[in-house]
C-alpha positions as CSV (number, residue, x, y, z in Angstrom):
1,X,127.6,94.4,60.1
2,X,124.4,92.0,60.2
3,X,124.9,88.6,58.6
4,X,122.1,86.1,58.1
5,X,122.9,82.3,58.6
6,X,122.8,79.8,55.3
7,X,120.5,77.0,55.7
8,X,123.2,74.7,55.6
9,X,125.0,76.4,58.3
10,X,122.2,76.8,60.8
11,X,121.9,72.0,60.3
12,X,125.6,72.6,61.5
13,X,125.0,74.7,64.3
14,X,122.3,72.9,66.0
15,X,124.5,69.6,65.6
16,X,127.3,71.7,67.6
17,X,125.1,73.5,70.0
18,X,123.1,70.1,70.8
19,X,126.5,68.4,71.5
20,X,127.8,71.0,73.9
21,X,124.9,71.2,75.7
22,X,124.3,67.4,76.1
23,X,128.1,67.3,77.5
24,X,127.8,70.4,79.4
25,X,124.3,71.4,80.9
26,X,123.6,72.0,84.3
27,X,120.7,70.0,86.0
28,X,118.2,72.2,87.4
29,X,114.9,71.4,88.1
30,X,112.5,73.3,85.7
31,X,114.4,71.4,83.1
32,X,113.0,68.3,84.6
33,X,109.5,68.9,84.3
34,X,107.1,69.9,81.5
35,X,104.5,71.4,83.7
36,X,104.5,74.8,82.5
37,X,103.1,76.7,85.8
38,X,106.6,75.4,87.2
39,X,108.6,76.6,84.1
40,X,106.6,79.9,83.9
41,X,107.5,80.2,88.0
42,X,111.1,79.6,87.3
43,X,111.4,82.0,84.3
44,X,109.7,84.8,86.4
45,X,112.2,84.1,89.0
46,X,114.7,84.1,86.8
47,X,114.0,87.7,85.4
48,X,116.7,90.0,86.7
49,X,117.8,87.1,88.7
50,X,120.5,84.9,88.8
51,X,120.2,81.0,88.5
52,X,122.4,80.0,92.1
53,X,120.1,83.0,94.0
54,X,117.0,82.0,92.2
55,X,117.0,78.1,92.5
56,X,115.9,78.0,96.0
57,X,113.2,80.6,95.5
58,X,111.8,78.3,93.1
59,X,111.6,75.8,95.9
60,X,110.2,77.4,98.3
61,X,107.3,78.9,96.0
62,X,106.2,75.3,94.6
63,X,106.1,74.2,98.4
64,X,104.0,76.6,99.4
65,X,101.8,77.2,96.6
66,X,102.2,73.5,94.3
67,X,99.1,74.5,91.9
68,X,98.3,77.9,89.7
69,X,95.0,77.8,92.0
70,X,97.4,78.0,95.3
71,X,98.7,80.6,94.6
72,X,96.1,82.9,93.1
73,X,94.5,81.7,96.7
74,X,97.3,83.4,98.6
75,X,97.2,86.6,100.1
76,X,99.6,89.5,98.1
77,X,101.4,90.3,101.5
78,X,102.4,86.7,101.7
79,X,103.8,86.2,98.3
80,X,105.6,89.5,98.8
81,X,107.3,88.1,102.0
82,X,108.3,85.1,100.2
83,X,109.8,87.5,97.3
84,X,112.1,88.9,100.0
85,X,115.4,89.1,99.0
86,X,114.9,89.1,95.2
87,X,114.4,92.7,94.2
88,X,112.2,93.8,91.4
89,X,109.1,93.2,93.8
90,X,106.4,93.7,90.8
91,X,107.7,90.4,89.3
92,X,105.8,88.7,92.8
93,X,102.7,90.7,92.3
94,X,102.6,90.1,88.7
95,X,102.8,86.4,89.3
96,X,100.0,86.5,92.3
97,X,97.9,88.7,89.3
98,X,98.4,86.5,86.8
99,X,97.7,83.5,88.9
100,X,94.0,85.0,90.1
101,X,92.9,86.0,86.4
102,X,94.0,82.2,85.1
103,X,91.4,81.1,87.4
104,X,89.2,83.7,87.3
105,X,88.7,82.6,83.4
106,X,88.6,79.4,84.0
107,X,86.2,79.2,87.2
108,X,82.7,78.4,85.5
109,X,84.2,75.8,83.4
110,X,85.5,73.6,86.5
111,X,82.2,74.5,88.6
112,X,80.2,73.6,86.1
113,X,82.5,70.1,85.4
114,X,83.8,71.2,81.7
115,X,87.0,71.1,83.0
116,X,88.5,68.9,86.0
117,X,90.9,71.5,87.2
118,X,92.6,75.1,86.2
119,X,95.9,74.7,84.1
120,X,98.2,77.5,82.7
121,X,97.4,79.1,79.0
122,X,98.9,77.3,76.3
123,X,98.2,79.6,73.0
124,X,100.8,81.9,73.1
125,X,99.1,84.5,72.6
126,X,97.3,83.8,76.6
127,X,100.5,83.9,77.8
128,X,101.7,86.9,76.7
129,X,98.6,88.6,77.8
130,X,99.1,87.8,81.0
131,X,100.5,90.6,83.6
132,X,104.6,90.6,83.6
133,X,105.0,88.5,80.7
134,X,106.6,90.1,77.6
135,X,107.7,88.3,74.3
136,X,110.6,86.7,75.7
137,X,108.6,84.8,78.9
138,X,105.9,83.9,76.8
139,X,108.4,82.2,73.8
140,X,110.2,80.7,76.6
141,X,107.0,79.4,78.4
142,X,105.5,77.9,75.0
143,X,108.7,76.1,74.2
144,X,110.1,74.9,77.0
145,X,106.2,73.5,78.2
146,X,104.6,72.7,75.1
147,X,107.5,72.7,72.4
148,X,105.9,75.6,70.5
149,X,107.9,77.1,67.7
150,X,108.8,80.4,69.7
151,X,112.1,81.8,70.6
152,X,113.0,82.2,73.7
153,X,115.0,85.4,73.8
154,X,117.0,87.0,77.0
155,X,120.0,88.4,77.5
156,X,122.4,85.5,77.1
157,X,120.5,84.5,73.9
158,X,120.8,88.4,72.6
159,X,124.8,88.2,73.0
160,X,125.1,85.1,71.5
161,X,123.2,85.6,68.1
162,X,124.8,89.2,68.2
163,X,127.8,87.5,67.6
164,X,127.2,84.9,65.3
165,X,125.5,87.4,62.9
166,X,128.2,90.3,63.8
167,X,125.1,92.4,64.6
168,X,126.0,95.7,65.8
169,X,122.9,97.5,66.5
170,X,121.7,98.2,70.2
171,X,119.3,95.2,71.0
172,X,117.4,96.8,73.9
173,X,115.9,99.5,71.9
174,X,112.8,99.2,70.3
175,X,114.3,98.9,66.5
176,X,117.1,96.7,67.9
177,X,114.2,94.3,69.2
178,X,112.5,94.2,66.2
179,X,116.2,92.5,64.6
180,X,116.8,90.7,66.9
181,X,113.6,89.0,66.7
182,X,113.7,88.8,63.1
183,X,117.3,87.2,63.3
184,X,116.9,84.5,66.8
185,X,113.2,83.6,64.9
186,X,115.6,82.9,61.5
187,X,117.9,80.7,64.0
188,X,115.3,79.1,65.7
189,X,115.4,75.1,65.4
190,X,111.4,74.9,64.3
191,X,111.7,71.1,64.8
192,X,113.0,71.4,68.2
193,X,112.4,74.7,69.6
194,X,112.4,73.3,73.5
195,X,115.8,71.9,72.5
196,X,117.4,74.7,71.0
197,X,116.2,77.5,73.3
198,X,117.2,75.3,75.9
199,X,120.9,75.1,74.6
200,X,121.4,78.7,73.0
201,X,120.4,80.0,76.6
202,X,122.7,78.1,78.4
203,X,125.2,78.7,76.2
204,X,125.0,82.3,76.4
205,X,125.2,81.8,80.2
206,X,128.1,79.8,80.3
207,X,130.0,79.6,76.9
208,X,129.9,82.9,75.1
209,X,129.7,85.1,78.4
210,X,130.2,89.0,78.8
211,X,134.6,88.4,79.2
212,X,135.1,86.2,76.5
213,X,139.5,85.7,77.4
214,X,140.8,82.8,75.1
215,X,137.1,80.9,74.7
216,X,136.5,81.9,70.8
217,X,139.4,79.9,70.0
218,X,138.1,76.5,71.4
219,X,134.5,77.4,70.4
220,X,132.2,74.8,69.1
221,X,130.4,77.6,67.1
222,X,133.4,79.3,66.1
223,X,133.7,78.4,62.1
224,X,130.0,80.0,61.9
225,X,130.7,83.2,64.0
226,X,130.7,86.1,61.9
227,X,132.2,88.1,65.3
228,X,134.9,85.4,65.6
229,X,135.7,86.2,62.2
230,X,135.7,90.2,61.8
231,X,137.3,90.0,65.6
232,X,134.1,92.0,66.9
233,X,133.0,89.5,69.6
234,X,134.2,91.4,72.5
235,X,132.6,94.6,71.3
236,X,129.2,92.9,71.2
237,X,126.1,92.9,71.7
238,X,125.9,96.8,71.8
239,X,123.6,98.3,74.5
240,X,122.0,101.8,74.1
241,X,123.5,104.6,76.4
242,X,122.1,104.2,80.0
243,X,120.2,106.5,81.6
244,X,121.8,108.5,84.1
245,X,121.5,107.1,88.2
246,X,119.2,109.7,89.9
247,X,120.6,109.6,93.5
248,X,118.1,110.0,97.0
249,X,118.4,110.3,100.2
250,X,116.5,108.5,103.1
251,X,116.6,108.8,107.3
252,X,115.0,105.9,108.9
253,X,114.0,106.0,112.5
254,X,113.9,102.5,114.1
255,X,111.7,103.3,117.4
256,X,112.7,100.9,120.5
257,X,110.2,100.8,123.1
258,X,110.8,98.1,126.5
259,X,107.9,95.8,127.1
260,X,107.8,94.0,130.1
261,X,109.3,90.7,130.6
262,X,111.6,88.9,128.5
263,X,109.7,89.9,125.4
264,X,111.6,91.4,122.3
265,X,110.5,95.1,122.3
266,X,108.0,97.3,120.2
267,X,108.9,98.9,117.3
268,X,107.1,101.0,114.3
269,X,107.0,100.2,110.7
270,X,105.3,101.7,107.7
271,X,104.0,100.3,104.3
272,X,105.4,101.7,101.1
273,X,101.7,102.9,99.0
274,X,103.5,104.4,96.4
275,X,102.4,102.5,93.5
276,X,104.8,104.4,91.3
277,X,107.9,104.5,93.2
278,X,110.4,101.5,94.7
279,X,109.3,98.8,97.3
280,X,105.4,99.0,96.3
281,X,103.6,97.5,99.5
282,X,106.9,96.4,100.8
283,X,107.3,97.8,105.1
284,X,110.2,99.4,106.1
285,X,110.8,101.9,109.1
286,X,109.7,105.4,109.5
287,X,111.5,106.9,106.4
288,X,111.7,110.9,105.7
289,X,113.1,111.7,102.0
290,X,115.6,114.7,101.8
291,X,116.5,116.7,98.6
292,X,120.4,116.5,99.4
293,X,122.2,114.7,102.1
294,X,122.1,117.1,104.8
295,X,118.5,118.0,104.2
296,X,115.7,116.8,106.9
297,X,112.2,118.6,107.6
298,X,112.6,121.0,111.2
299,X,110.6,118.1,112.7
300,X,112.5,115.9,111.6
301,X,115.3,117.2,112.7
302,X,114.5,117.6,116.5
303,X,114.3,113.9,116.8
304,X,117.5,113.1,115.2
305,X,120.1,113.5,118.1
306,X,121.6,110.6,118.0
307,X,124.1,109.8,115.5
308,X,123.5,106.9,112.8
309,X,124.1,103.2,113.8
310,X,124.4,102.5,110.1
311,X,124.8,104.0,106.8
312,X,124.1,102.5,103.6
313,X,124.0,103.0,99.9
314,X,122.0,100.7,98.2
315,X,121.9,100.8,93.8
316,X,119.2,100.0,92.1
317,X,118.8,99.8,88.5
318,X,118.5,103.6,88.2
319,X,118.5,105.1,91.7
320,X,121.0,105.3,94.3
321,X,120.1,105.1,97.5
322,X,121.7,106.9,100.9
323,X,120.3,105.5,103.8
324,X,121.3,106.1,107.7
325,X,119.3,104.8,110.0
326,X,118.9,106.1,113.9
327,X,118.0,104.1,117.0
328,X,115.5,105.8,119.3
329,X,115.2,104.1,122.6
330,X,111.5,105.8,124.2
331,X,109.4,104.7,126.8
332,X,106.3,105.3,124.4
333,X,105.6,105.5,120.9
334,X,105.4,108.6,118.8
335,X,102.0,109.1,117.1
336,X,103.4,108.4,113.3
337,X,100.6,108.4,110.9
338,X,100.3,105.2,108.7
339,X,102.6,103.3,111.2
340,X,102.3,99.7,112.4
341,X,103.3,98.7,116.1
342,X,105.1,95.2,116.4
343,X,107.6,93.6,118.3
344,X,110.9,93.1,116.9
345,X,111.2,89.3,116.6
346,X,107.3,89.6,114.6
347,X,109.6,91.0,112.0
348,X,109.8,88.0,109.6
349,X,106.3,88.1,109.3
350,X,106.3,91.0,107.0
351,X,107.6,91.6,103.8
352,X,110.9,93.5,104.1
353,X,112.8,95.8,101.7
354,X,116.2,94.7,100.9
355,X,117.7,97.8,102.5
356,X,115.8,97.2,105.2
357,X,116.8,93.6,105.8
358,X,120.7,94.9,105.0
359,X,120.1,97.5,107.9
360,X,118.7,95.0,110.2
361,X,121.6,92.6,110.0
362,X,124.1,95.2,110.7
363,X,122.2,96.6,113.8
364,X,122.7,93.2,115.2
């Protein structure tokens, strides 16, 4: 059932929303600012991610690179080490992309003094054109900096309109997008977008979550919930069938060579060049891919004596990964094409996969 919201409804809701929000917001930092490279930082961030593991990210990037120029002056492997941790590593070079054509555009106007300095897009339509930003960044980015009239739409805002309006169709298909838009866009508080995308999103997030338990009957929105009504709100929003998790297996080989002295000792790793598959540009160990658990190359196979020092499986959105990684203690190096010599402790300097930093902290 799809219900649309009376005019005279929707002057109730925002006067309910506004007053829950008000009382119960959380302070966070890109709510404090209207200087939209920040927000559109933190809503990259925040893609995928949540706001407790994403909040100190957001720190760390404005330290290091304050300005949209600072960061489209950074080097890729640099942002990707930075990224570490957060998954989803084509957010980072999105960001670093979008960040080099801003001032790309905008270079001959500031050398030639028609502009003082580079600043983010503000037409909406700049925004969305930029790489990694969809409908729902670019809304949010336009509101939130500059107040536009543009929903902001993620998944907290999805489960919450799906309730008010009892809309049962799948919202992350492309028809069910379409609605969706058509119905948040219908919501939208056009006098206060910043406001109201501001409040329907926290909401979502901390209101009218996933498990509802008893919290429809002390909702604030309750008398204009057409889910609360028809008793659908735990059934919704509706989600298309997921694709099925394709599983793979990996066998890493983490060299150990002795250097002299009390230095830590050498070790290979490899960069991921796949542009198309997990962990683009990301370094990791020697990896070999089997079609089935037991299955390693003959090579492969004469070098793997030793048992593993750890096994892992590691999900991802759609894959599952089975990992075991082997220790092999030589006196010199194997000739491994595409591998990088380091020491161990020069580690941190490179951008790490998350199974890789997992492994890592189990070996020691």
């Amino acid at each position: 059932m799809i219900l649309t919201v009376k005019m005279q409804d929707k002057t109730l809701i925002y006067s309910h929303l506004y007053a829950w929000y008000e009382s119960s917001k959380r302070i966070l930092p890109w709510r404090e600012t209207e200087d939209p490279y920040a927000i559109w930082l933190s809503e990259v961030i925040l893609q995928q991610t949540r706001v407790a593991q994403g909040l100190d990210y957001y720190r760390r990037f404005l330290d290091h690179w304050p300005t949209v120029k600072a960061l489209s002056e950074a080097d890729e492997a640099e942002v990707l080490r930075e990224w570490q941790g957060l998954g989803y590593y084509s957010r980072a070079r999105n960001l670093h992309k979008a960040a080099q054509m801003i001032v790309e555009s905008q270079k001959s106007k500031v050398e030639s003094g028609a502009q003082q300095d580079y600043f983010f897009p503000k037409a909406f339509e700049e925004i969305r054109s930029l790489p990694g930003i969809g409908d729902y960044t670019a809304g949010a980015i336009a509101s939130f900096a500059y107040n536009l009239p543009y929903p902001a739409m993620d998944g907290n805002v999805y489960r919450v309109v799906a309730r008010l309006m009892d809309i049962d169709e799948p919202f992350d298909t492309t028809a069910g997008k379409k609605l969706f838009h058509q119905r948040i866009e219908d919501l939208l508080d056009k006098d206060h977008p910043r406001l109201f995308n501001s409040a329907i999103m926290e909401f979502g997030a901390l209101y009218c979550t996933p498990v509802l338990g008893d919290a429809c009957e002390t909702c604030p929105l309750k008398d204009f919930c057409a889910a609360h009504a028809h008793g659908t709100a735990d059934l919704l929003p509706i989600r298309k069938p997921r694709p099925k998790v394709r599983d793979r297996w990996f066998t890493y080989h983490i060299y150990l060579a002795p250097v002299t002295g009390n230095l830590s000792p050498i070790t290979l790793i490899q960069r991921r060049e796949n542009p198309k598959d997990i962990w683009y540009h990301l370094y990791e160990f020697p990896c070999e891919e089997s079609v089935s658990e037991s299955g390693l190359s003959t090579e492969w196979s004469l070098l793997c004596q030793a048992k593993p020092v750890c096994e892992i499986s590691h999900v991802l959105s759609h894959q599952r990964i089975h990992a075991r990684f082997l220790i092999h203690r030589v006196q010199e190096m194997p000739e491994i094409p595409g591998t990088l010599a380091i020491r161990w402790d020069e580690l941190d300097n490179y951008a790490l996969s998350r199974l890789t930093l997992k492994a890592i902290s189990l070996i020691h």
